[in-house]
C-alpha positions as a Markdown table, in Angstrom:
| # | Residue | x | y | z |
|---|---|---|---|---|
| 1 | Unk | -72.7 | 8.7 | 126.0 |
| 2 | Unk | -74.1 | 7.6 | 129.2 |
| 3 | Unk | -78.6 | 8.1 | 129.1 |
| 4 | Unk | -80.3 | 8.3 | 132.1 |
| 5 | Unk | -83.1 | 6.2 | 133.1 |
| 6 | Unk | -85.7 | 6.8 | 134.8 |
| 7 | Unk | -88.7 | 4.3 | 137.0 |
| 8 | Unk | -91.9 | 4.8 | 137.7 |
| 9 | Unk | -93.7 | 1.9 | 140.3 |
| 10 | Unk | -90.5 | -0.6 | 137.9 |
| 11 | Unk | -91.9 | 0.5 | 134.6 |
| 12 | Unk | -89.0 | 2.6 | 133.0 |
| 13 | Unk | -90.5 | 5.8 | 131.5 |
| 14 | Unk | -88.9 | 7.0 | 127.7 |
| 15 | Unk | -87.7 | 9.7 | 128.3 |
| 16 | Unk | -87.5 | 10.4 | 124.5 |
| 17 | Unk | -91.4 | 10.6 | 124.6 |
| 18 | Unk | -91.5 | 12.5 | 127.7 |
| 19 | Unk | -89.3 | 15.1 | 126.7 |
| 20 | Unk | -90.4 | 15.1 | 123.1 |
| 21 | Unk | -93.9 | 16.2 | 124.8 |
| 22 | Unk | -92.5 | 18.7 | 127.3 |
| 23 | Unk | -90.3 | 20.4 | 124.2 |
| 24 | Unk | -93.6 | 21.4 | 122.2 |
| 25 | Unk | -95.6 | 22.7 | 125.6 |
| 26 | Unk | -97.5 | 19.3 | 125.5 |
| 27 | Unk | -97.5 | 19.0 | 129.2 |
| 28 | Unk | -100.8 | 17.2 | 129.6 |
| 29 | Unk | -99.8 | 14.9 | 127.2 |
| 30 | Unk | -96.7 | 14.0 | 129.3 |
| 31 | Unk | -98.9 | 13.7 | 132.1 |
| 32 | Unk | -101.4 | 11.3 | 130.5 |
| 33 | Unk | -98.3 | 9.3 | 129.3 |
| 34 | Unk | -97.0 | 8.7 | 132.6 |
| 35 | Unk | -101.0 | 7.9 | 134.2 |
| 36 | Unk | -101.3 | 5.2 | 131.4 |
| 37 | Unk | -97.4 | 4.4 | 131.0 |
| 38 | Unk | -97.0 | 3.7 | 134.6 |
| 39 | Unk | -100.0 | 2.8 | 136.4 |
| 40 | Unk | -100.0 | 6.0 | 138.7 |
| 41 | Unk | -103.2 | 8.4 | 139.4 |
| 42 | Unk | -103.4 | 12.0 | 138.1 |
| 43 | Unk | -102.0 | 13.7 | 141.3 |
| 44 | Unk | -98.4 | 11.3 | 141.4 |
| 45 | Unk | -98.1 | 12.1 | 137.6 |
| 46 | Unk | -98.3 | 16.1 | 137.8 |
| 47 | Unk | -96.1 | 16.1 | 139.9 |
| 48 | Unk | -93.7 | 14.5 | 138.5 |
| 49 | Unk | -94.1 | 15.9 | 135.2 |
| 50 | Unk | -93.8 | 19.1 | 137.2 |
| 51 | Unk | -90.4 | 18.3 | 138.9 |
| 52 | Unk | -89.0 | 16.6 | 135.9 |
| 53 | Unk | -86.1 | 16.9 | 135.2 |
| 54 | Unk | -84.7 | 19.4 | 137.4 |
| 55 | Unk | -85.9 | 17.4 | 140.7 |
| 56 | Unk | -85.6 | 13.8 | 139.6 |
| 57 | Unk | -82.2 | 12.2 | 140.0 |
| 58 | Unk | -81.3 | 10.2 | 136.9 |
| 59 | Unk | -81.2 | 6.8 | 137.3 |
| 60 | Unk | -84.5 | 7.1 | 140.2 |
| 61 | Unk | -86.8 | 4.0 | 140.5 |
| 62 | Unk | -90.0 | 6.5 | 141.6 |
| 63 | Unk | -93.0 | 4.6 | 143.9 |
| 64 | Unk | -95.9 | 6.1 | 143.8 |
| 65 | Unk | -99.5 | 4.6 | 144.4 |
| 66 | Unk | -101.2 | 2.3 | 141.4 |
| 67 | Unk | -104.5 | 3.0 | 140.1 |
| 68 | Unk | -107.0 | 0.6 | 141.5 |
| 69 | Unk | -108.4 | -1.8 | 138.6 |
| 70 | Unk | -105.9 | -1.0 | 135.8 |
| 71 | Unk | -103.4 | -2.8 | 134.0 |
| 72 | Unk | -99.8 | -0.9 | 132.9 |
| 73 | Unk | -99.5 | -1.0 | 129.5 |
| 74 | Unk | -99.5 | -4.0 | 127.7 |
| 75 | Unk | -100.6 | -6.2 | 130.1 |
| 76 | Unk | -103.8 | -7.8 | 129.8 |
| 77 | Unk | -106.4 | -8.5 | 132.8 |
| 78 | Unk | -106.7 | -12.3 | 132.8 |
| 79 | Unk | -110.7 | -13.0 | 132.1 |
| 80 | Unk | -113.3 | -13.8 | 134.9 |
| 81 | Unk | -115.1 | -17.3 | 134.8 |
| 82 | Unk | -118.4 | -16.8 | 134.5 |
């Protein structure tokens, strides 16, 4: 069975989660999943929650503008000399 995949800015977005969130009317959650997921403002990630899935071709690697000052998940900011 072939999956799509789907990236945000090169961070691939589950799209188990995402559509586990948008099945139970959880669309803020989705949206907050992508902000922190993938490094993208508020704005970039409505709308994509909003055109997903019928206006995002699978296999899309997305580029939207990163939030200033914030590490994607899992990464940790190296730590300033003081």
């Amino acid at each position: 069975m072939y999956q799509k995949a789907i990236t945000i800015n090169n961070v691939p977005v589950d799209l188990v989660i995402l559509d586990n969130f948008l099945n139970k009317n959880q669309k803020i959650e989705a949206i907050k999943y992508i902000v922190e997921h993938c490094n993208v403002g508020l704005r970039d990630a409505k709308s994509f929650v909003d055109n997903y899935p019928e206006n995002i071709e699978p296999d899309s690697n997305l580029n939207f503008p990163k939030k200033e000052g914030v590490q994607p998940e899992g990464k940790k900011t190296p730590a300033m000399p003081t």
